[in-house]
C-alpha positions in Angstrom: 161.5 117.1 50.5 157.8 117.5 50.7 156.1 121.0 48.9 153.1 122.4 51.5 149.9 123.3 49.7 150.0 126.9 51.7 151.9 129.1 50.0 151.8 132.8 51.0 148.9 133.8 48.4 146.9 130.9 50.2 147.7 131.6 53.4 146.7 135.5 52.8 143.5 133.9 51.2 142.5 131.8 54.0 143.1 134.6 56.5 141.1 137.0 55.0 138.0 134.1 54.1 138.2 132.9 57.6 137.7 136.2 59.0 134.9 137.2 56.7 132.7 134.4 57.9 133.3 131.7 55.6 132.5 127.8 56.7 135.8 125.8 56.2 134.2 123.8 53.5 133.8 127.2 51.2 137.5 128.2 51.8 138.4 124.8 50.5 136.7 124.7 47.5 137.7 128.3 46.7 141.3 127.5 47.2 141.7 125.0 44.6 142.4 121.1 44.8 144.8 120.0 47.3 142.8 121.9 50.1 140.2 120.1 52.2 137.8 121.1 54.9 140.3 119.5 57.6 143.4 120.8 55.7 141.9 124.6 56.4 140.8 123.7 59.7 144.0 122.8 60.5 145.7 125.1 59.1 143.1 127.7 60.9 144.4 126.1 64.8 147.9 126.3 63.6 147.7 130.0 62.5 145.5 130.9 65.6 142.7 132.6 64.1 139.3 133.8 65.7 136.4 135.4 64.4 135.3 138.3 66.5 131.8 138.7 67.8 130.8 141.2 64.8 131.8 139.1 61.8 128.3 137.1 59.6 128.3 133.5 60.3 127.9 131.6 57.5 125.0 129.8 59.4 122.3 131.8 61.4 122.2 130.4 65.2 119.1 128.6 65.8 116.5 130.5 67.5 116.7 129.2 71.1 114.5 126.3 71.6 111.4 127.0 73.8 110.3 123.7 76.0 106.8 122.2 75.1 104.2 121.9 78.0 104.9 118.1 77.6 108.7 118.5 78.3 107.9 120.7 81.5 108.8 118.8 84.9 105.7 120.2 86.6 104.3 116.6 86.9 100.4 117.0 87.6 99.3 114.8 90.2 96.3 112.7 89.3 92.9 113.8 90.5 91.4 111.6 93.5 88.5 110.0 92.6 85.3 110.2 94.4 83.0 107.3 95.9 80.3 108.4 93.8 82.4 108.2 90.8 82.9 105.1 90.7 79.9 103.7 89.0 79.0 100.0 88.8 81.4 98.8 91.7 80.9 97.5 94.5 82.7 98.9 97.6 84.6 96.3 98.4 87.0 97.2 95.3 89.3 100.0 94.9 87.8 102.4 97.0 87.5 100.3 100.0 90.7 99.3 99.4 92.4 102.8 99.2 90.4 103.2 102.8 92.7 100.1 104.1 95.8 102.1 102.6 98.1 103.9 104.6 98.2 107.2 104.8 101.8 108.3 104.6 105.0 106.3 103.0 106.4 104.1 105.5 109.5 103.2 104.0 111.8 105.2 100.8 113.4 103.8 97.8 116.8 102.8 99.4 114.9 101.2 102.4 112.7 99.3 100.9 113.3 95.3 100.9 112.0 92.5 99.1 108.8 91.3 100.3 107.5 95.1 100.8 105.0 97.0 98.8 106.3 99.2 96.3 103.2 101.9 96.0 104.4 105.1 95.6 103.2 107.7 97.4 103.8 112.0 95.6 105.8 112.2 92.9 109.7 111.3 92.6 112.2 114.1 93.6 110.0 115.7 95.5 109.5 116.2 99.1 107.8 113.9 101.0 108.1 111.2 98.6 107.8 107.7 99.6 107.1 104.0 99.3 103.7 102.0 101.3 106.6 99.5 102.9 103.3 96.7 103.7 104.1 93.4 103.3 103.3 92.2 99.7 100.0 90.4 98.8 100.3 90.3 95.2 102.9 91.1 92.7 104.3 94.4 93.9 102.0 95.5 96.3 100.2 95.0 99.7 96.5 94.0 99.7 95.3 97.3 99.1 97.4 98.5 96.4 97.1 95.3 94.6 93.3 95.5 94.5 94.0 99.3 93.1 96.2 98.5 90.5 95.3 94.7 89.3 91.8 95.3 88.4 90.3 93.2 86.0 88.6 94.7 82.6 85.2 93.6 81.1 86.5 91.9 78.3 84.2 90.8 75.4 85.1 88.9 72.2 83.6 92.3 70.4 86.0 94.7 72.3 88.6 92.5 71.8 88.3 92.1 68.1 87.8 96.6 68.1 91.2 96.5 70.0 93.1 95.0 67.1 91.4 96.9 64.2 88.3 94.3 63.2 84.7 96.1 63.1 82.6 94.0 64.7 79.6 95.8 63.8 75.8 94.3 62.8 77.7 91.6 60.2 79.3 89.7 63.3 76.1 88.8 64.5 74.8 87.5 61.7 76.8 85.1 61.5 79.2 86.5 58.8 83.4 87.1 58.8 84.4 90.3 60.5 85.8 93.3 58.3 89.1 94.7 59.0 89.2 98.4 59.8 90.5 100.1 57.0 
């Protein structure tokens, strides 16, 4: 025959612990060895035992959490750009194309096929939303889009060399090794 490690007095001891608002972990190491956390948990289910709404937790509820403006799912849309503000091109690039664009989705995410342009037009989950449906010109998209979304950047060896941390500054000129960014 096995002996329990709840006896009476440790029942009576658990009961009144519990119901003051101690964690589990506390009861156990105040009731001695042979008592873990799980042992008064268990023991806690088996004897049926709540704590009403008035007794101290032994740990404060976290303050509920407020969402950040980043976490929001207000997306805003981006702003259109103007002709005028896009210096330096010429107007056969993205604006011209965006004039060759349709105006409204022509096809939805479980229409659309292979071989059709995949531009998205308003924001997912809302109303309205769509796909431009064109036939594909490049990559994803129909001539238009492509033009929009595959533009090329002026690369240089300098900005190049700034993109991975290496001041290119008056020393690369002369003719000396670049320093790294500290």
């Amino acid at each position: 025959m096995t002996v329990s490690i709840w006896t009476e007095d440790r029942i009576l001891r658990l009961t009144a612990l519990w119901l003051e608002g101690r964690t589990a972990a506390a009861i156990a190491s105040d009731l001695g060895h042979g008592v873990s956390r799980c042992a008064v948990l268990g023991k806690v289910y088996r004897l049926g035992l709540a704590r009403g709404p008035d007794v101290r937790r032994a740990r404060p509820a976290a303050p509920p959490r407020t969402r950040s403006p980043r976490e929001t799912n207000t997306a805003a849309r981006p702003a259109v750009r103007s002709p005028g503000s896009l210096k330096g091109r010429s107007m056969i690039g993205p604006s011209a194309a965006l004039l060759a664009a349709p105006p409204a989705p022509k096809a939805t995410i479980l229409s659309v096929r292979a071989g059709q342009c995949r531009w998205p037009y308003g924001c997912s989950g809302e109303a309205g939303f769509g796909l431009c449906g064109r036939p594909i010109a490049r990559g994803a998209f129909c001539a238009a889009h492509a033009a929009v979304g595959y533009q090329k950047r002026q690369c240089s060896a300098e900005s190049l060399l700034r993109m991975v941390g290496i001041d290119c500054g008056p020393t690369r000129r002369a003719g000396r090794r670049p320093r790294a960014v500290v």
